[in-house]
PASEBA-1860 file (N, C-alpha, C; in nm, 3 decimals):
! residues 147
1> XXXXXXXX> 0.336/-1.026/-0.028/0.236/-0.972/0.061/0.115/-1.066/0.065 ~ 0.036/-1.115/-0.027/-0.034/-1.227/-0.037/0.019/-1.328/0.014 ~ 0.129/-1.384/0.014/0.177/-1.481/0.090/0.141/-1.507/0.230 ~ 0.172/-1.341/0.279/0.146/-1.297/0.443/0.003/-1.302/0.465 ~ -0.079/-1.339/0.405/-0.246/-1.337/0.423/-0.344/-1.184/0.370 ~ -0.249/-1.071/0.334/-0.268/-0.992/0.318/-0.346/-0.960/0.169 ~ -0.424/-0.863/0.131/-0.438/-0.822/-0.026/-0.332/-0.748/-0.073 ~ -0.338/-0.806/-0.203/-0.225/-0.824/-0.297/-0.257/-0.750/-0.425
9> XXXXXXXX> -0.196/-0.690/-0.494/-0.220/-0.695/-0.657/-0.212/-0.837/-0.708 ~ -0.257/-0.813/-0.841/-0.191/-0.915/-0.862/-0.158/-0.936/-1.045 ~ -0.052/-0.974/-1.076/-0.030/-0.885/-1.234/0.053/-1.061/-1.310 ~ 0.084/-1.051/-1.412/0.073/-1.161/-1.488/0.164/-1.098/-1.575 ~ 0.290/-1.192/-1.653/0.336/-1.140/-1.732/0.369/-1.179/-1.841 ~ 0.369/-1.058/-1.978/0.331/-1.145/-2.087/0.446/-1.056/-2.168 ~ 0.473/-1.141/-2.303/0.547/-1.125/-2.385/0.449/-1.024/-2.499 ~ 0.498/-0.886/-2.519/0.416/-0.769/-2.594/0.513/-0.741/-2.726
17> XXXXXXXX> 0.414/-0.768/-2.798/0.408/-0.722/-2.973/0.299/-0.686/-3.020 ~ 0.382/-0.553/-3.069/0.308/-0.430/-3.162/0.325/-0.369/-3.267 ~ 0.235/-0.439/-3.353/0.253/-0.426/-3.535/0.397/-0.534/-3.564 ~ 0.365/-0.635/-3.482/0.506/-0.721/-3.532/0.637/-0.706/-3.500 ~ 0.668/-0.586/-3.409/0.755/-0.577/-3.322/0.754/-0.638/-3.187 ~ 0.887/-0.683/-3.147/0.882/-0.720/-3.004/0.921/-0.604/-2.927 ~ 0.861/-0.563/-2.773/0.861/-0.504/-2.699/0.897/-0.551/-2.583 ~ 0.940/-0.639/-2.555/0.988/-0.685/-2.446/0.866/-0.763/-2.341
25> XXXXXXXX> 0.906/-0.809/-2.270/0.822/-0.865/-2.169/0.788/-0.766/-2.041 ~ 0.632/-0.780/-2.013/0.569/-0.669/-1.934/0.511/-0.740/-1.815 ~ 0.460/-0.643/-1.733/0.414/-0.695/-1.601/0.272/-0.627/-1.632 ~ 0.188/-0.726/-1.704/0.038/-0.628/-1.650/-0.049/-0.670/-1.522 ~ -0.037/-0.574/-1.455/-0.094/-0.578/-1.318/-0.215/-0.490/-1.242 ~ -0.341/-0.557/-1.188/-0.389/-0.455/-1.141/-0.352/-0.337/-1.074 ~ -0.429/-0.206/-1.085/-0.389/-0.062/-1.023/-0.442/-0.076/-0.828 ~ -0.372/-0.027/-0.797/-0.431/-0.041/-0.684/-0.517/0.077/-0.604
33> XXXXXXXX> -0.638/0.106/-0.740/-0.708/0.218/-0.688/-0.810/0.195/-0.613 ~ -0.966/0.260/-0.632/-1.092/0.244/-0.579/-1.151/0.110/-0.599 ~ -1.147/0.112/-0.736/-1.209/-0.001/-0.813/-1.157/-0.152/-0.782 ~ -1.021/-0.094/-0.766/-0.964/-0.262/-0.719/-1.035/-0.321/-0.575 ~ -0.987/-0.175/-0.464/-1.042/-0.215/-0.367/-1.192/-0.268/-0.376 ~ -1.314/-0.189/-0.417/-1.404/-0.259/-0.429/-1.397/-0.398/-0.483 ~ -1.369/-0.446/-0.579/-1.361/-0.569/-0.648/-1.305/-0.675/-0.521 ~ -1.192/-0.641/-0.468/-1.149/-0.735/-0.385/-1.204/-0.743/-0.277
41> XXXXXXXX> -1.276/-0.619/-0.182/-1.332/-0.570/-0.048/-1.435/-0.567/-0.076 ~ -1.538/-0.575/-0.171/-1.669/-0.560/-0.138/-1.654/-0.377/-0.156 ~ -1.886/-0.388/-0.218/-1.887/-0.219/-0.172/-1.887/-0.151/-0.317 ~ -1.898/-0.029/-0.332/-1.862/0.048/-0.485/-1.752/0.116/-0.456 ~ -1.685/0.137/-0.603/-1.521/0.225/-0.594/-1.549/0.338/-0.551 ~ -1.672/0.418/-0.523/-1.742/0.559/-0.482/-1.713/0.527/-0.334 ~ -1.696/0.475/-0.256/-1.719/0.420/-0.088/-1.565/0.412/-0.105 ~ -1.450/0.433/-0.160/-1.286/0.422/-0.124/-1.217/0.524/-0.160
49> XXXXXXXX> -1.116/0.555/-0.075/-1.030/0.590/-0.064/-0.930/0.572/-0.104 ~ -0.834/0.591/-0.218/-0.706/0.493/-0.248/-0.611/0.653/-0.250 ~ -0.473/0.586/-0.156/-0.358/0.694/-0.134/-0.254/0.600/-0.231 ~ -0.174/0.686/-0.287/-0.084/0.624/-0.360/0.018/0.769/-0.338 ~ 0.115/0.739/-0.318/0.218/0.880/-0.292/0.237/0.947/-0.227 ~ 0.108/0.908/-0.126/0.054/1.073/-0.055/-0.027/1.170/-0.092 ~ -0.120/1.101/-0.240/-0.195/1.170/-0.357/-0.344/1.093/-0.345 ~ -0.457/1.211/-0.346/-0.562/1.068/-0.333/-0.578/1.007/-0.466
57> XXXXXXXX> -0.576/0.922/-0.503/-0.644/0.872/-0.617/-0.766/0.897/-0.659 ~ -0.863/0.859/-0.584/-0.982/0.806/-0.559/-1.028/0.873/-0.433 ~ -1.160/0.931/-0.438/-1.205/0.960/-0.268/-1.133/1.084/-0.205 ~ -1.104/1.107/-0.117/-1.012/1.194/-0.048/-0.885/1.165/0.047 ~ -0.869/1.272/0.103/-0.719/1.275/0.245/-0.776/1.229/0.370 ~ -0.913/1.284/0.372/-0.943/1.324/0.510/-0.903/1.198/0.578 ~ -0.950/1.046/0.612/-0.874/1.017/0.717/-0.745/0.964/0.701 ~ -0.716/0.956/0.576/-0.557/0.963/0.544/-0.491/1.091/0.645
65> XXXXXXXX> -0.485/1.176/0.690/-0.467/1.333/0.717/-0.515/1.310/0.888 ~ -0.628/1.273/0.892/-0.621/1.232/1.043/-0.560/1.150/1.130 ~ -0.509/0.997/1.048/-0.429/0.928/1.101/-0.298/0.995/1.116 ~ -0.244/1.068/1.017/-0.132/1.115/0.994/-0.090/1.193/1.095 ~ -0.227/1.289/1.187/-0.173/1.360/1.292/-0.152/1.291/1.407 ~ -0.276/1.194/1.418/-0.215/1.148/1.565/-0.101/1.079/1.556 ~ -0.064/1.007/1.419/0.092/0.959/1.448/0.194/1.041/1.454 ~ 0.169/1.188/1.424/0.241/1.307/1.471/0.195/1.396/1.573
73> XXXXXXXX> 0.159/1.343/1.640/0.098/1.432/1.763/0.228/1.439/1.828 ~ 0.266/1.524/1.921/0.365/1.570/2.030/0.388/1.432/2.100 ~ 0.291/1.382/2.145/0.296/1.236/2.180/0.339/1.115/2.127 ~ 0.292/1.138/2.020/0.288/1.018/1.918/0.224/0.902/1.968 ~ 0.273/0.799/1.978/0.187/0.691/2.024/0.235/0.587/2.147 ~ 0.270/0.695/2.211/0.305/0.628/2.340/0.235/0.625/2.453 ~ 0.092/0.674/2.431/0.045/0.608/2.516/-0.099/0.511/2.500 ~ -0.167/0.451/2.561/-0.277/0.369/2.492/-0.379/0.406/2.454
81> XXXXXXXX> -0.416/0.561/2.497/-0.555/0.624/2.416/-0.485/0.610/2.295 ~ -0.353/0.698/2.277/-0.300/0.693/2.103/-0.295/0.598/2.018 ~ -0.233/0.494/2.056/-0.271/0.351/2.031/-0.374/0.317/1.986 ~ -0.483/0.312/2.083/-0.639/0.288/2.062/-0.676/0.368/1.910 ~ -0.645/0.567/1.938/-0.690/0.591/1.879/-0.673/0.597/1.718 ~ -0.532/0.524/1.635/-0.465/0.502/1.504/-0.533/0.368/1.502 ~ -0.578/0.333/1.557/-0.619/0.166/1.511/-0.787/0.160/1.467 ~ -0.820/0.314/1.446/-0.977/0.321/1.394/-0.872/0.317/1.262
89> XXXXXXXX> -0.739/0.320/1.208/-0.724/0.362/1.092/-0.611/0.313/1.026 ~ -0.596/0.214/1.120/-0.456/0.083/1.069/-0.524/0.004/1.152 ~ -0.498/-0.182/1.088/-0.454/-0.334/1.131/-0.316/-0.294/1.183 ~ -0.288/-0.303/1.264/-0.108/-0.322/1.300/-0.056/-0.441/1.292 ~ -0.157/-0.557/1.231/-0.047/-0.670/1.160/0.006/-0.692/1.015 ~ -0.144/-0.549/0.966/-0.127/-0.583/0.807/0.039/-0.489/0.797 ~ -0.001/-0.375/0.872/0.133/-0.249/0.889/0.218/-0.292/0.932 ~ 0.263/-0.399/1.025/0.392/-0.459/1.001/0.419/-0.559/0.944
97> XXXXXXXX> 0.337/-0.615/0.865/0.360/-0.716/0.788/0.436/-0.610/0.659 ~ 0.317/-0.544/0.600/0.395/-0.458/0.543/0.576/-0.375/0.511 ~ 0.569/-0.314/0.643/0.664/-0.255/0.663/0.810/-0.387/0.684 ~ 0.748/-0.516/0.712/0.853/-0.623/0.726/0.903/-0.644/0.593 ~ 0.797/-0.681/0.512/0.837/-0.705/0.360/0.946/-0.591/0.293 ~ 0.915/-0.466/0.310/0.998/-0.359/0.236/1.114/-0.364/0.336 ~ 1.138/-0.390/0.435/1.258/-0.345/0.495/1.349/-0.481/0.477 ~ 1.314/-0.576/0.490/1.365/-0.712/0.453/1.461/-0.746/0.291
105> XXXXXXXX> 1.350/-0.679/0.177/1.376/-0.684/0.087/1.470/-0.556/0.030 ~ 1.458/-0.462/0.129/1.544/-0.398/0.091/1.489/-0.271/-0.022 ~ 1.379/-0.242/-0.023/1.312/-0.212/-0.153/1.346/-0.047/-0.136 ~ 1.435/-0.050/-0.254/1.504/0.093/-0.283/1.436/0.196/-0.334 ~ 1.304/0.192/-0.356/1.206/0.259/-0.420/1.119/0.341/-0.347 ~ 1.139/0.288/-0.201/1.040/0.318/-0.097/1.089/0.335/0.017 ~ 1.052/0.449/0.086/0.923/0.496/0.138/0.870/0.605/0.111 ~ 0.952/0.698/-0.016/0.888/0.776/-0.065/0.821/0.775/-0.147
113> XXXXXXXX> 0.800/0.666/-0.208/0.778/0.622/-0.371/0.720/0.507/-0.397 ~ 0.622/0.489/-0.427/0.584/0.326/-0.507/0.494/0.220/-0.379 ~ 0.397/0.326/-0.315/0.335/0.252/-0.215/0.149/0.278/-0.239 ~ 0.091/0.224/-0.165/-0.024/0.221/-0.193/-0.121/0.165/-0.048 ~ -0.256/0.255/-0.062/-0.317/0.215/0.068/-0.419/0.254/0.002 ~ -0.544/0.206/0.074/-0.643/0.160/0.035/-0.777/0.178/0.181 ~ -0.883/0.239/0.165/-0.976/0.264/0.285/-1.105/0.269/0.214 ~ -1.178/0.174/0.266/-1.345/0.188/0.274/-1.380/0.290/0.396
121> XXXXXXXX> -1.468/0.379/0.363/-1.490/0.515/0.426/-1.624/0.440/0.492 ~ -1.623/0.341/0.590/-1.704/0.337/0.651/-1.678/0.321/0.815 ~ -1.746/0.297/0.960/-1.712/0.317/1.052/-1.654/0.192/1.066 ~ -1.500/0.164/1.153/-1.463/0.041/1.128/-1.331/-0.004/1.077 ~ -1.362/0.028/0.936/-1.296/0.003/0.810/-1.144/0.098/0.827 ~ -1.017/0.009/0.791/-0.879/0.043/0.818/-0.785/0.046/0.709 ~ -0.699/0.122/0.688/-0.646/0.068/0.587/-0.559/0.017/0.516 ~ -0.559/-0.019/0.420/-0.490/-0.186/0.385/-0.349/-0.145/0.310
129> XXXXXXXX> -0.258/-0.109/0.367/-0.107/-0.085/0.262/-0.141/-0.196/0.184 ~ -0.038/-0.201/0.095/-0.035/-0.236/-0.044/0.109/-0.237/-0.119 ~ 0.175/-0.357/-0.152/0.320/-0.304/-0.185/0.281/-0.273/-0.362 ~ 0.349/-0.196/-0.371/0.285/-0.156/-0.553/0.478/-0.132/-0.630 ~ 0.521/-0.157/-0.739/0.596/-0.191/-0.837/0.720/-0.196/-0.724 ~ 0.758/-0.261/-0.656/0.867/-0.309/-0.628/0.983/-0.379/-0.693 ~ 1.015/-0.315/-0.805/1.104/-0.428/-0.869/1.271/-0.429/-0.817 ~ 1.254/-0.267/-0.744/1.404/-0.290/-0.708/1.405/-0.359/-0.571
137> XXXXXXXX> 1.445/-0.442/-0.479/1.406/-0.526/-0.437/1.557/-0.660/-0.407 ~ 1.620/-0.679/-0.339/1.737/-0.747/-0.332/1.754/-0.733/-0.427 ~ 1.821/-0.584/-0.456/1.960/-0.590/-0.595/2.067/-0.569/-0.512 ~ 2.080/-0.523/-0.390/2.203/-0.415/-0.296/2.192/-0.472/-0.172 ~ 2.274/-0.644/-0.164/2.270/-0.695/-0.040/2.273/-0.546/0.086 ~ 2.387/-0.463/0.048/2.401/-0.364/0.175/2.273/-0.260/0.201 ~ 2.172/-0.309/0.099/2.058/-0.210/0.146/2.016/-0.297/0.291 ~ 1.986/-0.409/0.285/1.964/-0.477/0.398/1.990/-0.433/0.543
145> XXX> 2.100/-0.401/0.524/2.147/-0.345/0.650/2.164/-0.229/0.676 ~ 2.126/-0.132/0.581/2.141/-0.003/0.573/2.009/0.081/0.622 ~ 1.896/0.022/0.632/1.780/0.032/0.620/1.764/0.085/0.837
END
């Protein structure tokens, strides 16, 4: 996703021992809550919004919950007020950049599970999917095509 120009987590991985046991090798990676967003976006973690699940993290639903209707409106988004009006609350390059990466890769984890978005609650401000623990991910060439 960083690759695509997009914000990224971003996690590092290290070999973990505890009391002299090995534990295997871990992925520690930033969370992709309030705090991140601030850190990376500018602003305090109090000013975000972070959805993870469909759960707020951080902040609230509300325009999580508003976008959600007009992309379920009777209409949906076929016509250009609708259009117009989801784009106070998505990039539609970061959202298909997004949605390219998981469907490409095949990522078996998702779309119910293991995603993340991110909103500064100011006028403007859109928000930023986020791919979060993807590890399953080209294991099932036939997810590719199944998708």
């Amino acid at each position: 996703q960083r690759a695509m120009g997009h914000l990224s987590a971003q996690g590092r991985f290290a070999h973990v021992y505890l009391n002299g046991l090995y534990w295997g090798i871990y992925n520690v990676a930033e969370r992709t809550d309030a705090q991140f967003a601030a850190e990376h976006l500018g602003g305090s973690d109090e000013e975000y919004d972070a959805i993870k699940d469909s759960e707020a993290l951080d902040g609230d639903r509300q325009a999580w919950d508003a976008m959600l209707a007009i992309a379920n409106a009777p209409a949906g988004l076929a016509g250009a007020a609708e259009y117009q009006a989801i784009q106070e609350y998505i990039d539609p390059e970061n959202l298909i950049d997004y949605m390219l990466l998981h469907i490409y890769s095949g990522g078996l984890d998702w779309p119910d599970h293991n995603w993340a978005a991110v909103r500064r609650r100011q006028p403007g401000e859109t928000f930023h999917f986020l791919v979060w623990d993807q590890d399953i991910g080209l294991d099932d060439p036939s997810a590719l095509t199944n998708q």
